[in-house]
C-alpha positions in Angstrom: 0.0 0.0 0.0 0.8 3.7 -0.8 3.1 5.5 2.5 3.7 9.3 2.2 1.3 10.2 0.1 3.1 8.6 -2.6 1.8 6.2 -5.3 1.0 2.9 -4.9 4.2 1.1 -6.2 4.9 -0.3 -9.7 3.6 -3.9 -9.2 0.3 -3.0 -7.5 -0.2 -0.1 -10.0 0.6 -2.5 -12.7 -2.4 -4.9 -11.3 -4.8 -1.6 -12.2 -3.9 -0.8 -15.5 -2.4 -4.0 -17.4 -5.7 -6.0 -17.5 -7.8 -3.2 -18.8 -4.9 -1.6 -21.0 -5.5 -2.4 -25.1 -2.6 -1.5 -27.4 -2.8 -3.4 -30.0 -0.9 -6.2 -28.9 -3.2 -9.3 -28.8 -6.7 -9.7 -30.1 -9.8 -7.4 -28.7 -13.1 -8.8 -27.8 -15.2 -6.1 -26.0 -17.7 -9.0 -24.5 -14.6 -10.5 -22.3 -14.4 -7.2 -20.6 -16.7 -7.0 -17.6 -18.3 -3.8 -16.5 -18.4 -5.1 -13.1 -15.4 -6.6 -12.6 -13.2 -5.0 -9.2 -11.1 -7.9 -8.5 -10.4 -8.3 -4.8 -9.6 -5.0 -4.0 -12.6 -3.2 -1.5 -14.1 0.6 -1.5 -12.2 1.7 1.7 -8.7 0.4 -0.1 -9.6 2.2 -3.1 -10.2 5.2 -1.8 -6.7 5.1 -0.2 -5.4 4.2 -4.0 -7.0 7.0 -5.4 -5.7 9.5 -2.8 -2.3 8.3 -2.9 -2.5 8.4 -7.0 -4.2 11.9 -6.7 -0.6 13.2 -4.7 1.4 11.6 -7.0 -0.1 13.3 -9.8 -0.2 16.7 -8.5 3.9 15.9 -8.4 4.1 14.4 -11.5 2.0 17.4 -12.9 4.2 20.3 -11.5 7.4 18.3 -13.1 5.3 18.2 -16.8 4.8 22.3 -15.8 8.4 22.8 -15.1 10.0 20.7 -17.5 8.2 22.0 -20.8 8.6 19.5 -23.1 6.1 16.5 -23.2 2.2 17.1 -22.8 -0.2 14.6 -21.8 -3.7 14.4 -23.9 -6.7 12.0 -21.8 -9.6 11.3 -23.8 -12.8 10.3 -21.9 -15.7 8.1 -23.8 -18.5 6.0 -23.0 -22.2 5.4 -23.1 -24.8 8.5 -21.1 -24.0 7.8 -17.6 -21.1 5.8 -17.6 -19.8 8.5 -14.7 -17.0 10.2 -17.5 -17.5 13.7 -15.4 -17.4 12.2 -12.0 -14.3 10.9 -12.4 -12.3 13.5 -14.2 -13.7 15.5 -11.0 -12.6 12.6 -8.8 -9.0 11.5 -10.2 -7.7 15.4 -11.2 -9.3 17.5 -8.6 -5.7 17.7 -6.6 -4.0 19.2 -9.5 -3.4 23.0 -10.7 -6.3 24.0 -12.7 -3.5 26.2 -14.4 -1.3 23.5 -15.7 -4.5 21.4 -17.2 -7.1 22.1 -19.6 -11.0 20.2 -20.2 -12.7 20.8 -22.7 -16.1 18.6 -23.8 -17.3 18.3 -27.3 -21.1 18.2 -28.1 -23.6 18.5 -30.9 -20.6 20.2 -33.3 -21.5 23.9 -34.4 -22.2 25.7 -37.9 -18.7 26.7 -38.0 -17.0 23.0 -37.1 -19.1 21.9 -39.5 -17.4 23.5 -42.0 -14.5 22.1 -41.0 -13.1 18.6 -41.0 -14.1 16.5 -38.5 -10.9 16.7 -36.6 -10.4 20.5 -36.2 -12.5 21.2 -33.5 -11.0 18.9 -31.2 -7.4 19.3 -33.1 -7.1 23.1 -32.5 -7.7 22.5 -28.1 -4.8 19.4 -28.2 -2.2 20.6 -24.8 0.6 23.1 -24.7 3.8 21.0 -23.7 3.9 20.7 -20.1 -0.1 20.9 -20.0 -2.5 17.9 -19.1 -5.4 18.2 -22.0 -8.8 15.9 -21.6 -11.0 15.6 -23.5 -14.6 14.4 -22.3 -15.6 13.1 -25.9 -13.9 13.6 -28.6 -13.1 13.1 -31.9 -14.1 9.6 -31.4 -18.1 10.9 -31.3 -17.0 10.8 -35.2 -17.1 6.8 -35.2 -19.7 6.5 -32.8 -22.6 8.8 -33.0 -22.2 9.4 -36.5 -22.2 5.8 -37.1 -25.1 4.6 -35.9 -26.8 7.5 -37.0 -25.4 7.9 -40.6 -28.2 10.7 -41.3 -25.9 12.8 -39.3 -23.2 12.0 -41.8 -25.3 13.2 -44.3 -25.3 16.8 -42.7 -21.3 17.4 -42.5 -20.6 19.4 -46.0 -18.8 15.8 -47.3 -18.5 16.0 -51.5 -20.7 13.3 -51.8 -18.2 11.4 -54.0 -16.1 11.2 -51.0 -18.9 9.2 -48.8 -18.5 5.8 -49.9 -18.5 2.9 -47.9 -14.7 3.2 -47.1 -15.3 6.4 -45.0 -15.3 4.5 -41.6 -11.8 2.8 -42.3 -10.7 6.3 -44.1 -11.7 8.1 -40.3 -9.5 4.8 -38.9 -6.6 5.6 -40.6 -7.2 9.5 -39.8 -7.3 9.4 -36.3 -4.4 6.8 -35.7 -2.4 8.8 -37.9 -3.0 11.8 -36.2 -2.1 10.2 -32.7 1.1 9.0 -33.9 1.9 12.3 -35.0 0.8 14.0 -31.6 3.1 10.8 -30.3 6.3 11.5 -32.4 5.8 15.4 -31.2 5.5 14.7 -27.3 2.1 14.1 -26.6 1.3 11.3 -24.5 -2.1 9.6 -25.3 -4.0 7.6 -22.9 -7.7 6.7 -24.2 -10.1 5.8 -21.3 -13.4 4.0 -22.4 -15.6 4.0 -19.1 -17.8 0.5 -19.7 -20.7 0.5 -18.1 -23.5 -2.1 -18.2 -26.8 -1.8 -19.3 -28.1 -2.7 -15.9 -26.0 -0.1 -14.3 -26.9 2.9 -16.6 -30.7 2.4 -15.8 -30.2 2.1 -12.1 -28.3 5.6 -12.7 -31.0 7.3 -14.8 -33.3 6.3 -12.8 -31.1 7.7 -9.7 -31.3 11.0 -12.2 -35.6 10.8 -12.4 -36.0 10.0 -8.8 -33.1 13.1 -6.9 -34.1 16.5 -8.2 -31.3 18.0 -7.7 -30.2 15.4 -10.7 -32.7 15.9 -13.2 -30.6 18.5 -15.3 -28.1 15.2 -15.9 -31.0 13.6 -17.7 -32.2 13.7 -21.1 -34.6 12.3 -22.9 -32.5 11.7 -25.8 -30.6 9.3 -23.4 -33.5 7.0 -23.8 -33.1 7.2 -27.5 -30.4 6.5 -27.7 -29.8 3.6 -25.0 -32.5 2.0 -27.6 -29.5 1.8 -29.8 -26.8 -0.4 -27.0 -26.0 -3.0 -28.9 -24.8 -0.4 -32.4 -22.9 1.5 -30.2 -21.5 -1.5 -28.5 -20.0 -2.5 -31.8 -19.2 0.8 -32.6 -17.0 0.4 -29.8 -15.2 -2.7 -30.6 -14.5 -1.7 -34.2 -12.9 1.9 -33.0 -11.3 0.5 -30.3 -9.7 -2.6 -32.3 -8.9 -0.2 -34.8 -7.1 2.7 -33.2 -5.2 1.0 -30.9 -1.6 1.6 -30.2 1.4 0.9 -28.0 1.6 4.9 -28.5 -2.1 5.6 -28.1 -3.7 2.8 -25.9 -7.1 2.2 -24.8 -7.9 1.5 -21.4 -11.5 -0.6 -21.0 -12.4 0.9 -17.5 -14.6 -1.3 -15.5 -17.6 1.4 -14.9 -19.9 0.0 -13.0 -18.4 0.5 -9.6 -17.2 4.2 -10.2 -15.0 3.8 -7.1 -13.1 0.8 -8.9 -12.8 3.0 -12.1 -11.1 5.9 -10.5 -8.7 3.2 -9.1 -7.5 2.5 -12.4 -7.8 5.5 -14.3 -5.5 7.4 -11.9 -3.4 4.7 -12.2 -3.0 4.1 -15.7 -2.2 7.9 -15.8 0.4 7.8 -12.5 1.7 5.0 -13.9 2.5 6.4 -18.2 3.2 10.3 -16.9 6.2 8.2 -14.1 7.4 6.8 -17.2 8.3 9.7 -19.1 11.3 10.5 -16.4 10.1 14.3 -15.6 12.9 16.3 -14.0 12.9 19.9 -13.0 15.4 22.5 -14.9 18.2 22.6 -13.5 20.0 25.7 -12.9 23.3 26.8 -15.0 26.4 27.6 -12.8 26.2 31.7 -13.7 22.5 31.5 -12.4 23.1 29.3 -10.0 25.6 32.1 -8.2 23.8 35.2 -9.2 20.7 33.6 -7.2 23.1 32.8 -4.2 23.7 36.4 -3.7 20.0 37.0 -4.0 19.2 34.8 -1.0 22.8 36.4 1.0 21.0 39.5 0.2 17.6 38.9 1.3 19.0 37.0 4.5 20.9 39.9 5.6 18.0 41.9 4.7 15.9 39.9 7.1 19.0 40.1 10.1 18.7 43.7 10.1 15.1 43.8 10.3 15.0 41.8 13.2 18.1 43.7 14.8 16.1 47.6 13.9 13.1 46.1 15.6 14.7 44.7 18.7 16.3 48.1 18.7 13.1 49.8 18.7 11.6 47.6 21.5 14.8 48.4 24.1 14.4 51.9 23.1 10.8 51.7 24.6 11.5 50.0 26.9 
């Protein structure tokens, strides 16, 4: 277990992120990933997991800050109420809000429509030495749109270019454009929050029954929950498709949101420790010119004291 406030260590981290992590590596079946699964591993544990992983991130973050040079991109998906705000709130709420940026992507705009698909998500990827995440993404792009190809139909396409190649064609886009994000110092870690049907119902109905949660619901989320088993395909064929050693997906047990945070944070511990973040270190001509800063300000400080000591005899 985590001491310190530090991170659980390697192994045990390793226990949380290996069996959900999908990088292309060996064959994907969605179906042999459970939504329920949490292993041995009990809520009160967890919760100590996910505060040690939440300190080690707010150190790892300040190191990405400081060091400038890699940036860190975490895209969010899954089904309506698969908890993907809850635990961005959860797992980054110890970090500084200035080193990290969220943005989420909905119903895409007159403008982003006359775009390509990808710009609108392209032009908000992190500054080096940010943390970026994404809650959706470009990945709404072979999911929404896919099951509801009249959607498709509405994006400005030439129409010569809609054939029935566009779904591999938006494939080979987006895991081109990771690499390159990749081979420019972006690390990519994809979480897909898998929920069960079960579980999303109990939640919506969680939503219809608390008032202060009816905002969350929709009745669009009905709609669309008629659609499961689509976007359960949907799923497999995106995430069997874009997955990378550069840009993997992580299948997140969802239906215990405790149990997801748990790996989430450390999947995210686990790649950013990876990437060997070091502070600047100071050059020898700085390094002296800020020793006589501090000589200065300590004997600034000395005489302070001494004046006011002075003062209070003289009262006295």
């Amino acid at each position: 277990m985590a001491k310190n406030g530090k991170s659980a260590d390697t192994k045990q981290l390793k226990s949380y992120v290996d069996p959900f992590r999908v990088d292309g590596s060996r064959e994907f079946h969605l179906k042999s990933h459970k939504p329920g699964e949490k292993g041995d591993l009990d809520k009160d544990t967890a919760h100590k997991i996910i505060d040690a992983n939440r300190g080690r991130l707010r150190e790892l973050q300040e190191k990405l800050y400081a060091h400038d040079r890699w940036s860190v991109l975490l895209i969010f998906q899954g089904m309506d109420a698969a908890g993907k705000d809850s635990a961005v709130e959860h797992v980054m709420s110890g970090i500084n809000p200035q080193g990290c940026q969220v943005f989420s992507f909905k119903t895409p705009s007159t403008k982003e429509l006359d775009h390509d698909f990808m710009w609108r998500t392209t032009k908000c990827a992190p500054e080096r030495g940010r943390i970026g995440i994404f809650n959706r993404s470009y990945y709404e792009e072979l999911l929404i749109v896919r099951v509801h190809p009249e959607i498709l139909a509405k994006q400005r396409i030439p129409s010569e270019l809609v054939t029935k190649n566009i779904w591999r064609e938006r494939f080979e886009d987006i895991s081109a454009y990771e690499k390159y994000l990749a081979r420019n110092g972006t690390l990519i870690l994809k979480f897909f929050l898998n929920v069960s049907k079960d579980e999303q119902r109990k939640r919506f109905l969680d939503r219809l029954e608390e008032p202060a949660k009816n905002w969350k619901f929709s009745l669009g989320d009905i709609a669309e929950r008629k659609l499961w088993d689509k976007y359960q395909a949907a799923y497999q064929d995106l995430i069997h498709h874009t997955s990378a050693k550069h840009a993997p997906w992580m299948v997140v047990p969802a239906d215990h949101k405790w149990f997801a945070r748990v790996v989430i944070s450390s999947a995210i511990v686990s790649a950013m420790e990876k990437l060997d973040l070091r502070y600047p270190e100071v050059d020898k001509s700085d390094a002296d010119a800020l020793k006589k800063v501090r000589e200065a300000l300590v004997k600034e400080e000395q005489e302070e004291a001494r004046s006011s000591k002075a003062k209070k005899a003289s009262k006295s």
